[in-house]
N, C-alpha and C positions, 0 to 999 in steps of 0.2 A: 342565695340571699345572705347577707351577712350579718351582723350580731343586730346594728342599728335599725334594720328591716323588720326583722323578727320582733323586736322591741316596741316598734312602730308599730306591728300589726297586732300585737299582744293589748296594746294600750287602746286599738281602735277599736279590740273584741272587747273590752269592757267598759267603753263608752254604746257601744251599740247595744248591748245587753240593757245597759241605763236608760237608753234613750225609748227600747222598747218597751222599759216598765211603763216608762210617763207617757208614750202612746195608746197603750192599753188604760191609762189612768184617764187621759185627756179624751178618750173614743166617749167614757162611760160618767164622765163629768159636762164636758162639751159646755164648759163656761166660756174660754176665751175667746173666740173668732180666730181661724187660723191657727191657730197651735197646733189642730194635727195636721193640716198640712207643712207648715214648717218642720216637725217632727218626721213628716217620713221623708221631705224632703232631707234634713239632714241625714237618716237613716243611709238613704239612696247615697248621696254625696262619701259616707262613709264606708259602704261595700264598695264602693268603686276604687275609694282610696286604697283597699286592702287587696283588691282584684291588681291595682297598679302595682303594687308593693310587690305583691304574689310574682308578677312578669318580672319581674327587677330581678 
């Protein structure tokens, strides 16, 4: 992996970290419609991007 990978995957770990808090926030609020599926959707889309980085 090279510097820019590393970087990439560093920024994706503390967006998923985030995105896990407002999932645990949105399971236990459950106002919006969809928001925790969008959320783990994004979550998903994000371990993948890190999984691809990872192979790179």
């Amino acid at each position: 992996m090279d510097k820019k990978a590393k970087k990439k995957i560093e920024v994706l770990r503390q967006r998923l970290a985030k995105m896990r808090q407002q999932l645990s926030g949105a399971k236990q609020q459950n106002d919006e419609p969809g928001e925790v599926e969008r959320l783990e959707a994004d979550i998903a889309a994000a371990l993948s991007d890190i999984e691809r980085l990872k192979k790179s």
